[in-house]
Every structure is written in structure tokens, then in C-alpha cells.
C-alpha positions in Angstrom: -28.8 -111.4 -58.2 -27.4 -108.1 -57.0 -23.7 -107.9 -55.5 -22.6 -105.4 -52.6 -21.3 -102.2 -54.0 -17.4 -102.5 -53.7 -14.3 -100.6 -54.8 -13.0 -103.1 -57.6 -13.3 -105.5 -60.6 -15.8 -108.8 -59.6 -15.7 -112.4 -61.0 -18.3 -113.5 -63.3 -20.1 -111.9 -66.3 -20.6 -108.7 -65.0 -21.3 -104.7 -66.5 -19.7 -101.5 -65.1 -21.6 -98.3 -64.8 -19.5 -95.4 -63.4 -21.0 -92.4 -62.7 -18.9 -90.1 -64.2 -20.3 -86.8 -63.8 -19.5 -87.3 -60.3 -16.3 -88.4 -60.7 -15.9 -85.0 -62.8 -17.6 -83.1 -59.9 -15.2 -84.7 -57.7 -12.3 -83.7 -59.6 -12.9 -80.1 -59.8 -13.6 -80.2 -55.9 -10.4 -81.8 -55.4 -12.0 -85.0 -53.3 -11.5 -88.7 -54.6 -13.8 -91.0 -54.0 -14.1 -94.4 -55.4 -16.2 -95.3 -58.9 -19.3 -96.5 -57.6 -19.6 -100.1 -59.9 -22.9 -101.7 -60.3 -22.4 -105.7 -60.8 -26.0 -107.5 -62.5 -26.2 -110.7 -63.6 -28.0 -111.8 -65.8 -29.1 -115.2 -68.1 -29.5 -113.7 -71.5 -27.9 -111.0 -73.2 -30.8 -109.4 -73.7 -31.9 -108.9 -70.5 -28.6 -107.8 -69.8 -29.1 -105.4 -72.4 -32.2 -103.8 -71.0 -30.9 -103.6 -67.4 -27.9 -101.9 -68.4 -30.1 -99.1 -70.2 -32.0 -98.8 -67.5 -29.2 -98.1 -65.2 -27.8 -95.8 -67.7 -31.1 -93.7 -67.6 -31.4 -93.7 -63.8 -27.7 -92.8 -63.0 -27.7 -90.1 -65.6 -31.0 -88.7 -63.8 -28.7 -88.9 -60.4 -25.9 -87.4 -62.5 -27.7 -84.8 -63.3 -29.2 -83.8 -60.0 -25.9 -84.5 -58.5 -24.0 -82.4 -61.1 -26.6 -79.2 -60.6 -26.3 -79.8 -56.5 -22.3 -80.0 -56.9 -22.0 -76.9 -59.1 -24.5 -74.5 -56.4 -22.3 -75.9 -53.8 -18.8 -75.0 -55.6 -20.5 -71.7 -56.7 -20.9 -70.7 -53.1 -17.4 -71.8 -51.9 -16.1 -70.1 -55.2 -17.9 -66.8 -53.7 -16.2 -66.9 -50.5 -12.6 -67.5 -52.1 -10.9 -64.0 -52.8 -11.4 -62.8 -56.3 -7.8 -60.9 -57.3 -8.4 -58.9 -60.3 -5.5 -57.3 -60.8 -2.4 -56.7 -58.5 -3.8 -53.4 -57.1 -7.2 -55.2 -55.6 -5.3 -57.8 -53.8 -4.6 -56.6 -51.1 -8.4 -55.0 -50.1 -9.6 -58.4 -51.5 -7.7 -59.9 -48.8 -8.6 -58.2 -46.3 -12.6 -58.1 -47.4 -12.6 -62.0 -48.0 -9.9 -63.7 -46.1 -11.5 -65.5 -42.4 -10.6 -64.1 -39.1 -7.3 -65.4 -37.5 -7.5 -67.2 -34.5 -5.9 -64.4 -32.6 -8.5 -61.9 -33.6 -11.0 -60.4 -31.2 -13.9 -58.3 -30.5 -13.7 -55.1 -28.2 -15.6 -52.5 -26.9 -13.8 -48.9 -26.6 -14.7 -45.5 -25.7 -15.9 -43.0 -28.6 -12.6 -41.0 -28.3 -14.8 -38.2 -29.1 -18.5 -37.4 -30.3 -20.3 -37.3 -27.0 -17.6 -37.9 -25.0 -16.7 -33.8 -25.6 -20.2 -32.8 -24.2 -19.1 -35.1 -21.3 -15.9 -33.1 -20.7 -18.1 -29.8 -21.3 -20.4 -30.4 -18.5 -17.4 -31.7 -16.5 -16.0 -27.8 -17.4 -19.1 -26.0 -16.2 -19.0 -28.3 -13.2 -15.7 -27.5 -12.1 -16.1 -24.1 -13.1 -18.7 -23.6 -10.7 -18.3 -26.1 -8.0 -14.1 -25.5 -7.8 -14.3 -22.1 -7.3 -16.4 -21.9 -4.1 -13.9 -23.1 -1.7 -11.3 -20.4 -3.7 -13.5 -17.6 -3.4 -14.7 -17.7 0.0 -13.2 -14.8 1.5 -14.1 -13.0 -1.5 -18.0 -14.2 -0.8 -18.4 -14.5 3.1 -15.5 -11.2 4.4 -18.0 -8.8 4.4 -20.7 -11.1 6.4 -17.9 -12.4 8.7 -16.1 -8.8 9.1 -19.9 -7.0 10.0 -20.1 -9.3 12.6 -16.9 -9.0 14.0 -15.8 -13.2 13.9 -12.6 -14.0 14.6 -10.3 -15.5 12.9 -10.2 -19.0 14.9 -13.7 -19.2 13.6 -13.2 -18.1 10.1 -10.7 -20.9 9.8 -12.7 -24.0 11.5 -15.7 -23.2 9.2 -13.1 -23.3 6.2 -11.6 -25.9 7.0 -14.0 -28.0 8.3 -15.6 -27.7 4.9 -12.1 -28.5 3.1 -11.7 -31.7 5.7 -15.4 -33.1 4.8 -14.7 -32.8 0.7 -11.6 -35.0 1.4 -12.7 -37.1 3.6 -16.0 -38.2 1.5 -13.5 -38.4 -1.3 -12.7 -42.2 -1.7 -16.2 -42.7 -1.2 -17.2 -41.3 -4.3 -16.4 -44.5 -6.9 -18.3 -46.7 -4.8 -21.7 -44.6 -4.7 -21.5 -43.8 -8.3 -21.2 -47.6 -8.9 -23.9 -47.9 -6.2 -26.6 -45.4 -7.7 -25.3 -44.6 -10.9 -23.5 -40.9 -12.0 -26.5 -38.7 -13.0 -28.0 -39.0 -9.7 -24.9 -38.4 -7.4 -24.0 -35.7 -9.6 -27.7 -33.8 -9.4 -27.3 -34.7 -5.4 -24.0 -32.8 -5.3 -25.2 -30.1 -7.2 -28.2 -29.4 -5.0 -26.4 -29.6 -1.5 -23.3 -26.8 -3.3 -26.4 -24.4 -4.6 -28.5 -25.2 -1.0 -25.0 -24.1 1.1 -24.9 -20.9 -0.9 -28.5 -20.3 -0.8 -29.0 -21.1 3.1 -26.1 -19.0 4.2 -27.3 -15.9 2.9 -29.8 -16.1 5.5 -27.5 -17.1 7.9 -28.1 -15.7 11.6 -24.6 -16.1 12.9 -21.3 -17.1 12.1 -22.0 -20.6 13.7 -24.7 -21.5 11.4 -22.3 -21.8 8.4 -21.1 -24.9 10.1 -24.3 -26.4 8.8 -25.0 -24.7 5.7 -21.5 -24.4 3.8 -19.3 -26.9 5.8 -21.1 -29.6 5.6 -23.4 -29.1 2.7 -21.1 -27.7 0.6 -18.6 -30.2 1.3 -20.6 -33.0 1.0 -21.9 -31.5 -2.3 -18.2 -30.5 -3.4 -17.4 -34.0 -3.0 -20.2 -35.7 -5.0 -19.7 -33.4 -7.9 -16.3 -32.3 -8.5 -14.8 -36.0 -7.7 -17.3 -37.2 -10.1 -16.0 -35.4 -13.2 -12.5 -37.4 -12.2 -14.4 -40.8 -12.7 -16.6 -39.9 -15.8 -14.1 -38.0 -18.4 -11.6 -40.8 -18.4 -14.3 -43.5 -19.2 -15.0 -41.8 -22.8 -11.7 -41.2 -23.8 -8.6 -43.2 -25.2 -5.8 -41.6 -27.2 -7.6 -37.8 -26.7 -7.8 -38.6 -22.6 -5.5 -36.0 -22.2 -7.0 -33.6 -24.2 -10.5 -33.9 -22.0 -8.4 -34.0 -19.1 -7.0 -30.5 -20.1 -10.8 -29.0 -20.2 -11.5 -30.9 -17.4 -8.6 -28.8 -15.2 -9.3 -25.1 -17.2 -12.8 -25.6 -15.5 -11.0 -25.5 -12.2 -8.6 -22.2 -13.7 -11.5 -20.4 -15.1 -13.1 -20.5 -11.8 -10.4 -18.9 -10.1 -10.4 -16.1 -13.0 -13.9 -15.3 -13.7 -15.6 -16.4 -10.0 -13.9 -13.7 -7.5 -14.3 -10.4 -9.9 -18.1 -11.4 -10.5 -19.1 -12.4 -7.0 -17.5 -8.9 -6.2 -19.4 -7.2 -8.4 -22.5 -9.2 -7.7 -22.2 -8.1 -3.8 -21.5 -4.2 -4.9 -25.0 -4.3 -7.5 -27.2 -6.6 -4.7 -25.3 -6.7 -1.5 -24.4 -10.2 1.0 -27.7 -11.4 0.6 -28.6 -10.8 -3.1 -25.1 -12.1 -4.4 -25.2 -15.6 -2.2 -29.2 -15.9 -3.8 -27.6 -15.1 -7.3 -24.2 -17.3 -7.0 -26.4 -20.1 -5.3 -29.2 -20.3 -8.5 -26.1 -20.0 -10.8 -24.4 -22.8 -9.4 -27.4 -25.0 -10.1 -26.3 -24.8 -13.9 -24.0 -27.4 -13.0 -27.2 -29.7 -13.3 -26.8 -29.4 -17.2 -23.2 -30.5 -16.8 -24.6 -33.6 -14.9 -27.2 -34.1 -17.4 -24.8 -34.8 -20.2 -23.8 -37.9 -18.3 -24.9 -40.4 -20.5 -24.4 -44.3 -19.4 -21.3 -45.3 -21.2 -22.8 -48.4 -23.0 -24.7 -45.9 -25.4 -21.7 -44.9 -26.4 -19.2 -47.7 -26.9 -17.5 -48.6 -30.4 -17.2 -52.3 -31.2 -14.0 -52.5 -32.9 -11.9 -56.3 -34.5 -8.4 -56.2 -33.1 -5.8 -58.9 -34.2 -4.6 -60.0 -30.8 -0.8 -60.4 -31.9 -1.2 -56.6 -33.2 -0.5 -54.1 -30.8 -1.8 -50.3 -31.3 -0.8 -47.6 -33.3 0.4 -45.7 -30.6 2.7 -49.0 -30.0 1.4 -49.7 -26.7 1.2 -53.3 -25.6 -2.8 -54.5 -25.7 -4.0 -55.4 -22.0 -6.4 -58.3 -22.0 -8.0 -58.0 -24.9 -11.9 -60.1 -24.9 -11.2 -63.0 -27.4 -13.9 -64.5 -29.5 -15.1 -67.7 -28.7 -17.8 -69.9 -30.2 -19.2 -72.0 -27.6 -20.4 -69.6 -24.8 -19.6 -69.8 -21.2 -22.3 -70.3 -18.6 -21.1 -66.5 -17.7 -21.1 -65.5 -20.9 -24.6 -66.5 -21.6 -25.9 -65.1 -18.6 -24.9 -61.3 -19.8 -22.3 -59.1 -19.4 -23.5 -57.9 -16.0 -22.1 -61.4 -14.2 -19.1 -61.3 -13.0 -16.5 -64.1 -12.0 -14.3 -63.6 -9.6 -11.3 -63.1 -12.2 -13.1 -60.4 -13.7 -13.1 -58.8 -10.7 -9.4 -59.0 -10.1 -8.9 -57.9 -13.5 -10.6 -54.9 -12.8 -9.2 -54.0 -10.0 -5.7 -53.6 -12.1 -6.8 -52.1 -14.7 -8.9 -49.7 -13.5 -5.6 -48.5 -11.5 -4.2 -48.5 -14.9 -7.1 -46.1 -16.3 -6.6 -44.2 -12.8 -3.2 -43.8 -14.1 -4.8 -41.9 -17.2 -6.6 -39.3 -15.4 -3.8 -36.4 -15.2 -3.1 -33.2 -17.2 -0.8 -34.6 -19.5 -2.0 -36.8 -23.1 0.4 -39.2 -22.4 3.0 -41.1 -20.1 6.2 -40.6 -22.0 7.9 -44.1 -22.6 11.7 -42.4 -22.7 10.7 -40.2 -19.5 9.0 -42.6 -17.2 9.8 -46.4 -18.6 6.1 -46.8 -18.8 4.4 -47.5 -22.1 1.1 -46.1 -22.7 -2.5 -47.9 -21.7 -4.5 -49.7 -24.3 -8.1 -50.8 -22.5 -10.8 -52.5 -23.2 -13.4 -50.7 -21.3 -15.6 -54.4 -21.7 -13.0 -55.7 -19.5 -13.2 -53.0 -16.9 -16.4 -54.3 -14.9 -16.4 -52.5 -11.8 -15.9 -49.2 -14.0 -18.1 -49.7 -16.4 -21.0 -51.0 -13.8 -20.5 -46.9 -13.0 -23.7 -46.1 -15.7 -26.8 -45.2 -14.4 -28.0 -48.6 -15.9 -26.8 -51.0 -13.6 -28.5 -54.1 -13.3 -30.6 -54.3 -10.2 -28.8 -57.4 -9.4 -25.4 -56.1 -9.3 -26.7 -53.8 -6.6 -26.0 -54.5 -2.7 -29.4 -55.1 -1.2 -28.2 -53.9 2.2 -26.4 -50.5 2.6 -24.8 -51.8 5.5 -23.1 -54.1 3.7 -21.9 -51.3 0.9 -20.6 -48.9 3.7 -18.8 -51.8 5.4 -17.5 -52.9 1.8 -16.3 -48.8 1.4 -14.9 -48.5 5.2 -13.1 -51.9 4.6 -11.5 -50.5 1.6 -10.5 -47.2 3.1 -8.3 -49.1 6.0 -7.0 -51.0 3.6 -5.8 -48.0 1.7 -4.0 -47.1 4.4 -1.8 -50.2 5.0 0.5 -47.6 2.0 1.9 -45.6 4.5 4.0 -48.8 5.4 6.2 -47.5 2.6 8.7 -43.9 3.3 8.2 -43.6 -0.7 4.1 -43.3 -0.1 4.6 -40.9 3.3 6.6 -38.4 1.7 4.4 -37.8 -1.5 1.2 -38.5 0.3 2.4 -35.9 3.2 4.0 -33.5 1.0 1.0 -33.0 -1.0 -0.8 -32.7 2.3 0.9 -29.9 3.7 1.2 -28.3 0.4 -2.5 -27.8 -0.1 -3.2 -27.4 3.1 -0.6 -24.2 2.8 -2.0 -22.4 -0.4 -6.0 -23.0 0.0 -5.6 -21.1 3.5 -3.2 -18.5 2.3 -6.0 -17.8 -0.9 -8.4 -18.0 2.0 -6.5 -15.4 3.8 -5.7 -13.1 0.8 -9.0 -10.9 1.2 -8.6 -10.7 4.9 -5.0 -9.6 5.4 -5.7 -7.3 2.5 -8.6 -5.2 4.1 -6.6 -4.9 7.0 -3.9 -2.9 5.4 -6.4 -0.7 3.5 -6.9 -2.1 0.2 -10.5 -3.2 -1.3 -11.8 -6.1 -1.9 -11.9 -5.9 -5.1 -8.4 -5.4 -5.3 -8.5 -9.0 -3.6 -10.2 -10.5 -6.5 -8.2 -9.1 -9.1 -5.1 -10.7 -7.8 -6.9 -14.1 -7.2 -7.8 -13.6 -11.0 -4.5 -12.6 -12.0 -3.6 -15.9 -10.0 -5.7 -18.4 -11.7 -4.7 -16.9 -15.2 -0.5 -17.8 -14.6 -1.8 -21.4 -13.0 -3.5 -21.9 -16.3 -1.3 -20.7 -18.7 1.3 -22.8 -16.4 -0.5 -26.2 -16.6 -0.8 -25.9 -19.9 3.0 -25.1 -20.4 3.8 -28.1 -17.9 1.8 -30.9 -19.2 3.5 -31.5 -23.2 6.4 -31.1 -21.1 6.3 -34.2 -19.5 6.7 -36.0 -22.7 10.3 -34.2 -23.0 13.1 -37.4 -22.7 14.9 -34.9 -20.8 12.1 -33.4 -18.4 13.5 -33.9 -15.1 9.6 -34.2 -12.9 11.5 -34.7 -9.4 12.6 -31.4 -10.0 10.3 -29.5 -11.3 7.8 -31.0 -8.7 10.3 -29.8 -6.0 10.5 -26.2 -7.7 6.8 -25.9 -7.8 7.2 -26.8 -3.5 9.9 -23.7 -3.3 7.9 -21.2 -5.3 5.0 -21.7 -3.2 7.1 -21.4 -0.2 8.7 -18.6 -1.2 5.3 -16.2 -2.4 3.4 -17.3 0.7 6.8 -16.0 2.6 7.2 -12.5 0.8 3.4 -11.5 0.1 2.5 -9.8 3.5 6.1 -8.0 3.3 4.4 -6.2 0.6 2.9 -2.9 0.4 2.3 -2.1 -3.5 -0.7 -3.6 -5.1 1.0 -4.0 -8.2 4.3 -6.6 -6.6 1.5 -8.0 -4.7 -0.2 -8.8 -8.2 3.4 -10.5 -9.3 3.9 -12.5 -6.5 0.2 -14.1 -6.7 1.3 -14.6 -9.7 4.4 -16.4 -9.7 2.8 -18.2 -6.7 0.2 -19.6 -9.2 2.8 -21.0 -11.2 4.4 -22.6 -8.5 1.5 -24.3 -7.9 0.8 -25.6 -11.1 3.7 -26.9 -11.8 3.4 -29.0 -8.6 -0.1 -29.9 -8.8 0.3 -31.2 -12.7 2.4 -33.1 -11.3 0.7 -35.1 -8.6 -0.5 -37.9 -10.3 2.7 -38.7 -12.3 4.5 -38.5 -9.4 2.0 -41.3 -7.3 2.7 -43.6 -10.7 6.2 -42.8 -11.0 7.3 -44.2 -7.9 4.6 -46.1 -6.8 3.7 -47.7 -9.7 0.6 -47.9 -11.0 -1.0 -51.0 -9.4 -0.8 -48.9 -6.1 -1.9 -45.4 -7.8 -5.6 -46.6 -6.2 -4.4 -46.6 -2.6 -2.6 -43.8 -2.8 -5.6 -41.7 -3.9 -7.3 -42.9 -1.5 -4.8 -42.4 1.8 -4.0 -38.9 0.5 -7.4 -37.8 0.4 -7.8 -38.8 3.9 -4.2 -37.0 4.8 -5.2 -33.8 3.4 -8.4 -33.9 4.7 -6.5 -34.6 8.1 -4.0 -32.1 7.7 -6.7 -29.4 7.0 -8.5 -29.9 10.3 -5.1 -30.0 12.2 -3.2 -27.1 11.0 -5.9 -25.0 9.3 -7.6 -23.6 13.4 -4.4 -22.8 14.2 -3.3 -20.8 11.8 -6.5 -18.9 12.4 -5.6 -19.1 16.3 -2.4 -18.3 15.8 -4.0 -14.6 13.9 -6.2 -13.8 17.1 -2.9 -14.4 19.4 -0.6 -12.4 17.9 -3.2 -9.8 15.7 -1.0 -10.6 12.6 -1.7 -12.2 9.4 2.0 -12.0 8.7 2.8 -14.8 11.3 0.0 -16.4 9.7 1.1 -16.9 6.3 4.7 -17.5 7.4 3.7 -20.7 9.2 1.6 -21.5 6.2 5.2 -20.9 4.2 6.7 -23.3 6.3 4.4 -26.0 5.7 5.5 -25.7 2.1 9.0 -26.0 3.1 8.5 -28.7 5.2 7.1 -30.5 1.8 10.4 -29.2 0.2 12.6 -30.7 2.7 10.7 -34.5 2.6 11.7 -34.4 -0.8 15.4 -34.7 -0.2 14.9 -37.8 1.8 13.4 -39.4 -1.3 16.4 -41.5 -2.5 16.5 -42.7 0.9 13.0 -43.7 1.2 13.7 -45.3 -2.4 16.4 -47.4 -1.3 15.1 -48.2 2.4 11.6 -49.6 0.8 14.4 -51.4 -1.8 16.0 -53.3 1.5 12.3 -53.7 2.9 10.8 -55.4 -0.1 14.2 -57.7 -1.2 13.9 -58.7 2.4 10.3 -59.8 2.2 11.2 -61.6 -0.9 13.9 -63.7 0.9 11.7 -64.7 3.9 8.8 -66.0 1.3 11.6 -68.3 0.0 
């Protein structure tokens, strides 16, 4: 008769068999267990005898198999421990061996470099190109417009209605790259800029450039220079400012290089053969667009610890944690979003807006703001930007996208509720309204006095060189504890006030020469600035919205003030009175500024109040 297998001594005659080698085995691997005990009975001693040898034979059989299974398992564990050497290997043995905390994670980040420089190339020759078309158009188009005697009401509402369709189409930029992906609005935009050129050699009248450069051209502007503003960001981190810098030379080295070449083009091939020549050339800007690559080919999987924060001591900003069971989201791709994804997105691609300035970084002492550490992973709506966009994600009906867009736009606007938002957003209004026409103006008002036109171009040249050199000088500035930006945006407001005053006063090429440029470092040092500004006393949550209502209010401002000033020239036969009412738009922008702490505190009052009636 055989008794149950139990954990203790038994009555009656009775032998004990423990099967030591796995109460060995189960010693080293620190588990107790109890001695198995096998009771017989039995009626003779020799039967007893032979039953327990033939237990002994089969447990030591077990034993065996058991002992061999035990010692591969133990092996294997043994492997995984860390194996310190010596003292000088802990540490990397640690680090190779040990098992992921719980608070580590996986994330995706831009490359910070490799392609992400030909990126910022092709956004240089885009900007080149593109950027310096709306600079040198009297340069290009005086010697059509002045043959065929057009006035200067005219001049101005085909300027300006080009200048007012580029900002205007501005905040709808984002949305159609997300909507058809960046390589193909980019090589749209290029081909409408190259057409505008191309068609208005052949232009009949002054009229037909309404057609040919204002809207093409500003359609086209629009597509392709705003799109180098959304793509360069994406592929940079710590080195975003760096890209941003080529990214803004492009725009410089337009102003340089573009009026003294087209100048020479039209005295080698005339009206005709210099528009044919600029247009083809500008279609270069479709190897800038080609080096678009989606951003997914590019991203860098990287293990965080998510109680680590950055070298560059940032704090990390929803960082993707690993999980082990999937979500139903999860496991339906990365191209489904949830409605908290979205609203994620939303903030933090304000915070990457926030990024996409002149400067490397927001300085912590300077601005109270610590520097942004992103997953790009968890940036949906900007990452859905790649020409690869699931078909899904698309909207099926373009109504529904343009409704989405115009929806978006209005509520953009609901930021002029705030004094803060209506002095910055109108200051840089008038502001860039002031210069672009008085650059625009430069070749005319020039001619009329008696000097060339290529004397025009060299001092737009000699005015982009001082707003590069300038933006370069400005932007490491920023990081200084003791950089005071109010003011230097408000000195940038005066100088450009002041050159646009004094210029026509002048009679000497060479003053005129120093005044463009000291006005082109009044202008740098104010346009840096812009961005910083929006973030500094906005925040950057709203940094969105206000792109998007100051794009509008410039575009507005442009199709307001810009015909008159050209009206104003055919009243009064002056270009003087001209650029002194484009001087006092510039002071105008000065003298917001001094209501600022004002605004500050009334929007202060506004917002505590608000606050109190939620309660």
C-alpha cells in the first residue's frame, strides 16, 4: 500500500527516500521546498529491500535529469546577473546588464544633424531665391513700369496686393502641408514664383501684373517660403538655432546678391531676357524642395530615464513611456490618434513654434523660460506633415479642410481681446508695412534725382549685408542675463523711423549708402526679435494665435496703407512725403510700445477678474 506524499514523519514501518540533489539544487537557487518522502510498506524485509533499491535507482535517474535541468536553468539566470570583474568594469557592467527601471522610456527625436543640414540647405536656396523677389522689385520691374509711364498709385496696388496675398495665405500653409504633404506644396510654390517672373516679361500692360506677379507670385511666395518655417524646426533639437541661422542668411543673401545681378542681367539681356533668366533660376528652388525628405526616415530612437531630465537641464515634456500590454490605439499604428493626442499636440507644437527664431536658445536668466525637450512621436499633428501620411488621416472632403482652416483663422483672432497681443501684433504691422514699401520705393525716388539704378542696387546690397551681420550680432545676445529685448526691440522701431525719415534729405550717394545701412540694422534687430517678443509676453501656449492674427494684420495693413502712399506720390509729385508717412508708421510702432506696461497690467485686472467670476 502506497501513502499520499506528505511533508513529515508517518506511523508504521516505513523508508525515507529524499531526493537530495534536488534539495542541493534548491539550495543554491535559494527556494525551499519540502523533502519529498516516499512511505512503502511492506511484509518482509526483503521485499522491502528490493523496493527501496528500486526507488533509489529511479529517483537518482530523476536526480539526475533534474540536476542537469536545474544547472542550464541557473546557468542562464547566472548570465543575465552582472559579472563585476574588477572595480573599474562595474560600473559599464551595470549599465550593460542591469533591467530597465520602470521610469524608463522609448522616444523618437530628430537627427540634430546628418540630413537635417541638407534640409536647412534647400531651405537657404529657397529663401534665397524666393525672399528676394518681393525686395527687388523695383530693381526688376522700374524700367518696365517707368517706359510705360505707370503711376505710382499703380506701382503700389500691384506691390502690395502681392505683399497682402503672401500674408493672408500664410496661416493656411500648416494645414495644406499636413493635407498634401511638404514636397508637393513646396514644388507648387516654386512653379507659381518661377511662372510670375516668367509671364510678366511678356506682360502687355501694367494691369496684367495683377495676374502674373500679385497673385502668382504671392500665392507661390506663400507656399514656399512659409514652408521652410515648418520643415527646419522638425529636424532639429539642441542645433535648432543653428539651422534657424541658415535658414534667415537665405533671406540676407537675397538682399545682397539678387538686386546687383538682376541689374546686370537687365544691362547684358534687357526687361525681357532678365525676367526669362531670373524666372528659370528661381526654379532651382525645386532642389531645395526636393531635399524634403518625410521626417520618419530620419528619426533616432533613443532610451530616456523618465526621472532624468536633459543635459541641457530642461524639464522632459511628455515623454512616450513603455508599456507591455498594448492599447487598442497602440496596436492600430501610430497614425491613430485619440483625442488627447490631439490636445497634446496642439501645446506642444506651440512649444516647438516657440523654437523657430534666430536665436539657439531661450535664455532661462533672461526670459524665465527653460528650454524645450520634445518628443517629435508625441507631436502628431506635426509629424503627420511628411509626405507619407496615411490616406486615412486625410479629409475626404476639401470642404470640410477649408472650413476646419477658416474656423481656425477666426479663432486666431479672438487674441486681439488682449492690449498685450494689439500692440505687438500692430506694431509689427505697421513696421513691415513701412520698410518693404520704402525698399520698394528706393529705386524709384532714386532715378528721379539722377542717380542709376544700379546705384539702387548697391545700396540695397550694402543694406542686406549690415541686416546680416546685425542678426547674427543680435541673436547670442539674447542669451545675455542682462540683455534688455524690450529695448532693443524699441531701438530697432526708432532706427527704422529715423533712416526712412532722413534718406530722401539726402543728396550724396555715399550718406545715402550709410543710412541704408544703419536702417538695415535697425531692422534686424527688431525683426530677430519678433518671435521672442510674441513668447515673452504672450506665452507660448498663445505663440500659435498670434502667428496667425499677425499674418492677417500685416497682410491688412499692406492693402490699407501701401495705395496710399503711392497715391499720396501722384498728389503731391514727391517721394519725400512718401517716405515720411512711411516714417511715421514706424513711429507710430514706437509709440505703442510705451503703453506696453499698461496693456500688461490692464490684461492683469482682465484675467484676475475672469478668475474670480469662474469662482
Amino acid at each position: 500500500m502506497q501513502s499520499d506524499l506528505e511533508c513529515g514523519g508517518g506511523g508504521g514501518s516505513q523508508h525515507v527516500t529524499p531526493n537530495n540533489e534536488d534539495t542541493h539544487d534548491n539550495e543554491a537557487s535559494d527556494q525551499h521546498e519540502c523533502i519529498k518522502i516516499e512511505t512503502r510498506y511492506s511484509s518482509s524485509p526483503g521485499e522491502e529491500e528490493e523496493i527501496t533499491n528500486t526507488n533509489m535507482d529511479t529517483k537518482d535517474r530523476r536526480g539526475t535529469q533534474d540536476l542537469v535541468q536545474t544547472q542550464d536553468e541557473a546557468q542562464k539566470d547566472t548570465e543575465s546577473l552582472p559579472k563585476i570583474r574588477n572595480p573599474k568594469e562595474k560600473n559599464v557592467s551595470k549599465r550593460i546588464t542591469e533591467p530597465e527601471s520602470p521610469n524608463s522610456s522609448s522616444i523618437k527625436k530628430p537627427p540634430d544633424g546628418g540630413w537635417g543640414w541638407m534640409v536647412a540647405f534647400g531651405s537657404f536656396i529657397i529663401t534665397m531665391l524666393v525672399f528676394s523677389l518681393a525686395v527687388c522689385f523695383g530693381i526688376l520691374f522700374s524700367p518696365f513700369f517707368l517706359r510705360l509711364d505707370t503711376s505710382s498709385t499703380t506701382i503700389a496696388w500691384i506691390f502690395n496686393t502681392q505683399m497682402f496675398i503672401w500674408n493672408c495665405l500664410s496661416p493656411f500653409v500648416r494645414p495644406m502641408a499636413q493635407e498634401f504633404g511638404w514636397r508637393r506644396i513646396g514644388f507648387i510654390g516654386v512653379f507659381f514664383v518661377s511662372s510670375s517672373v516668367i509671364l510678366s516679361a511678356f506682360a502687355p500692360s501694367a494691369e496684367f501684373l495683377f495676374f502674373s506677379f500679385s497673385l502668382l507670385s504671392g500665392i507661390g511666395s506663400c507656399m514656399a517660403g512659409g514652408l521652410c518655417f515648418l520643415v527646419v524646426p522638425t529636424f532639429f533639437d539642441r542645433r535648432r538655432g543653428t539651422a534657424n541661422a541658415m535658414l534667415m542668411s537665405g533671406i540676407c543673401m537675397g538682399q545682397i546678391m539678387g538686386a546687383p545681378f538682376i541689374r546686370y542681367l537687365q544691362e547684358e539681356y534687357g526687361f525681357t531676357g532678365a525676367s526669362l533668366i531670373y524666372g528659370a533660376i528661381i526654379l532651382n528652388c525645386c532642389i531645395g524642395v526636393s531635399l524634403f525628405q518625410p521626417l520618419e526616415w530620419h528619426l533616432k530612437e533613443t532610451k530616456v530615464e523618465g526621472s532624468v531630465a536633459p543635459e541641457d537641464g530642461s524639464d522632459p515634456l511628455l515623454i512616450k513611456p513603455k508599456s507591455v500590454e498594448k492599447t487598442p490605439v497602440e496596436e492600430a499604428g501610430p497614425k491613430v490618434l485619440t483625442d488627447d493626442m490631439k490636445t497634446q499636440a496642439k501645446v506642444l507644437r506651440a512649444r516647438m513654434l516657440a523654437r523657430i527664431s534666430e536665436t539657439s536658445h531661450i535664455s532661462k536668466s533672461s526670459d524665465n523660460m527653460s528650454h524645450l525637450y520634445v518628443s517629435l512621436m508625441d507631436l502628431p499633428e506635426l509629424a503627420n506633415s511628411t509626405e507619407d501620411v496615411a490616406k486615412g488621416e486625410r479629409s475626404s472632403n476639401r470642404w470640410d479642410f477649408v472650413k476646419r482652416v477658416c474656423r481656425s483663422t477666426i479663432n486666431d483672432l479672438r487674441i486681439f481681446r488682449s492690449r498685450r497681443a494689439l500692440i505687438i501684433n500692430l506694431g509689427i504691422g505697421l513696421c513691415i508695412n513701412s520698410y518693404i514699401n520704402f525698399i520698394m520705393m528706393i529705386p524709384f525716388s532714386m532715378q528721379a534725382i539722377g542717380f542709376t539704378l544700379q546705384d539702387s542696387a548697391w545700396c540695397i546690397s550694402i543694406f542686406g549685408v549690415c541686416n546680416l551681420v546685425t542678426r547674427l550680432l543680435v541673436s547670442p545676445l539674447t542669451d545675455w542675463s542682462k540683455f534688455n529685448m524690450r529695448l532693443c526691440f524699441m531701438l530697432g522701431y526708432a532706427v527704422i523711423s529715423l533712416t526712412t525719415f532722413v534718406f530722401p534729405l539726402l543728396t550724396s550717394l555715399t550718406w545715402m549708402g550709410l543710412v541704408m545701412g544703419i536702417a538695415g540694422c535697425g531692422i534686424a534687430a527688431n525683426i530677430t526679435l519678433n518671435n521672442l517678443i510674441m513668447i515673452k509676453y504672450m506665452g507660448l501656449e498663445k505663440l500659435p494665435s498670434m502667428f496667425g492674427s499677425s499674418a492677417l494684420l500685416i497682410g491688412f495693413t499692406f492693402i490699407m496703407f501701401g495705395p496710399f502712399i503711392g497715391f499720396v506720390r501722384d498728389v503731391t509729385e514727391s517721394y519725400t512725403i512718401s517716405m515720411w508717412i512711411l516714417a511715421s508708421l514706424s513711429s507710430c510702432s514706437f509709440v505703442l510700445w510705451l503703453f506696453m506696461p499698461a496693456a500688461v497690467a490692464y490684461d492683469a485686472r482682465m484675467e484676475a477678474k475672469a478668475v474670480k467670476e469662474k469662482v
